[in-house]
C-alpha positions, 0 to 999 in steps of 0.5 A: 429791423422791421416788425413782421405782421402776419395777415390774421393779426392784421385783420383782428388787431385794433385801430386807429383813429380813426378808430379808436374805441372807449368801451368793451362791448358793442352798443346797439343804438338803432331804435335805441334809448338815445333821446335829444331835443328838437332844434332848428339845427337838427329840423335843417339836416333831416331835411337834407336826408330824403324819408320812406315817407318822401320817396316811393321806394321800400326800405333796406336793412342795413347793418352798420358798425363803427367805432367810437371816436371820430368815425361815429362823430361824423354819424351822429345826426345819421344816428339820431334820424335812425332812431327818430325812423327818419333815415331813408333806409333801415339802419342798425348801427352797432359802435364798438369799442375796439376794431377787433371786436368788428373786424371778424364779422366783416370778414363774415360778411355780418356788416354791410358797412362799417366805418375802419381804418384806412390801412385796415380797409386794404388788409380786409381786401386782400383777405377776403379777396376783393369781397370788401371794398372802399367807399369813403374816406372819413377821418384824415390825421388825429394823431398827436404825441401826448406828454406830460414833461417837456422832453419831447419836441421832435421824432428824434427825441423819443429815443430811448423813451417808453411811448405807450400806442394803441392799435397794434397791426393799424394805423397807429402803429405804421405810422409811429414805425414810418416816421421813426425810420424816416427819422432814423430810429428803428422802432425795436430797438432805439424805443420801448413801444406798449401796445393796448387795445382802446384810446381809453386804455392808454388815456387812462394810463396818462391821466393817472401818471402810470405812462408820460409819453403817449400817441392818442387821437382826437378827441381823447387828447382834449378829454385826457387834457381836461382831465390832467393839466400836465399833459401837452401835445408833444407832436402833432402826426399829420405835420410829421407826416406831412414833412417826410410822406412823399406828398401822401396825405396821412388818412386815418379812417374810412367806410368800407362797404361789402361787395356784394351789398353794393352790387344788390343795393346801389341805391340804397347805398347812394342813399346812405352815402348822401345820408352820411355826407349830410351827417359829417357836414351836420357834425363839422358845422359851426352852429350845429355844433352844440347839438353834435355834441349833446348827440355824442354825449346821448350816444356815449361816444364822448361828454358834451363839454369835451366834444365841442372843443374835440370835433373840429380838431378831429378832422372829420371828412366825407370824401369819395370818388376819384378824390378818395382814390388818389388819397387813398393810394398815395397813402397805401403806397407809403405803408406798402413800403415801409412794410408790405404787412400793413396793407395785407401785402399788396396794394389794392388794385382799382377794384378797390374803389367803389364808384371811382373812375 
């Protein structure tokens, strides 16, 4: 039998992966402390950011959250220019440590864009009523199940075992629902699933034996791994996924702007979307890597030495336009399915997608 989720605790409930968080307070770091050496690496992806200095335009006040794991790792050279005043625009970035902590000011209209998972996005649409729109896709599948014991090495093993998950109402929860149904277990009652409401809980359960089975995403597998060598990766989400999805692709994050920004601002908002496309092929990049991770160190996102092993398990994309559309609706459709609530009820019409044909 599935779970009913009503719309208000879809729209306060925490992520994903996509999202997931590691703090319990946000984290202003525009115009921050966060310092880094200067290296050809960095020289070479400002340049691909256009200044106030290069362009004749006045600058633009942006407000922008993300949460801290994948989608601020795919920010990180964008971070680093905000705070050196070499971005093209004004922007305040604010990383929080679960989607709750930001999903209230969304609504509110407080960020201009924030980056939430995929599902989340629609449930956001729905309430506000087309008010936010999505822009991008940036994380695809980074969910694993993580144990520490040799138990488990298919969906259906996890009968009758107790698995800890994180981000009840988003995209963690759906897809552990989806896949245990497509495999024929019903989630309330052939497993016991714990909710909490950060990565950073369930790691630590993990890491200090409290919990032996666990969905978490990058990079807190690589981190948790590093931290308690009994721990393997039991089952890899996306090739679940990708086995029973119906030939939807399992995407786990996304940028969300407001509409009305959008409307007021689209060159500033282009601007941002090159900005931050240049960012995720800063992050993804083989000899920009190092300096990546030293950034989410600075930024206190996750350690160096972790996050060089993490980032290029982590997925990290920038797509939008036509392709963003198709992928997003083919995965919608699959939550819309299995159940209505995860996607706010319906699935988003094409006024949906910003700047897609």
């Amino acid at each position: 039998m599935k779970k009913v989720v009503t719309w208000l605790l879809m729209a306060v409930m925490v992520v994903s992966l996509a999202a997931c968080g590691s703090t319990d307070q946000d984290s202003s770091v525009a115009g921050g402390s966060a310092q880094s050496s200067e290296g050809s690496e960095s020289s070479e992806a400002s340049e691909a950011t256009s200044t106030a200095e290069e362009e004749d335009y006045e600058k633009v006040d942006m407000n922008i959250a993300a949460l801290k794991g994948p989608t601020a790792l795919g920010m990180l050279n964008l971070m680093h220019e905000a705070d050196a005043g070499s971005a093209p625009d004004n922007y305040n970035f604010t990383l929080a440590g679960s989607a709750d902590e930001i999903l209230g000011k969304i609504i509110q209209g407080e960020f201009d864009i924030a980056a939430v998972p995929t599902n989340v996005a629609s449930v956001l649409y729905n309430k506000t009523e087309g008010a936010v729109q999505l822009a991008a896709l940036n994380t695809l599948g980074v969910l694993y199940c993580v144990e520490i014991g040799d138990t488990v090495h298919s969906v259906e093993d996890l009968a009758g075992k107790t698995v800890y998950n994180l981000g009840k109402g988003s995209t963690p929860e759906f897809a552990l629902n989806f896949l245990l149904e497509e495999h024929g277990l019903d989630p309330e009652t052939d497993l016991t699933v714990e909710y909490r409401s950060e990565a950073s809980e369930v790691a630590a359960l993990m890491a200090n034996g409290e919990a032996t089975i666990a969905l978490l995403p990058q990079p807190f597998v690589t981190s948790l791994m590093a931290q308690n060598p009994d721990v393997r990766v039991a089952l890899d989400f996306t090739e679940e996924w990708n086995e029973v999805g119906e030939g939807s692709t399992l995407t786990m994050g996304s940028i969300v702007v407001q509409k009305a920004f959008a409307e007021e601002h689209p060159e500033a908002l282009q601007r941002f979307m090159e900005a931050y496309a240049a960012s995720v092929e800063f992050t993804n990049g083989e000899d920009t890597l190092e300096t990546a991770a030293q950034y989410a160190e600075e930024y206190d996102i996750v350690k160096q030495n972790v996050a060089v092993k993490a980032i290029p398990e982590c997925n990290i994309v920038f797509i939008d336009g036509e392709e963003m559309k198709t992928i997003a609706q083919g995965f919608l459709q699959v939550l819309f399915d299995a159940d209505p609530a995860s996607v706010g009820g319906a699935v988003p019409d094409d006024a949906f997608y910003y700047n897609a044909e």
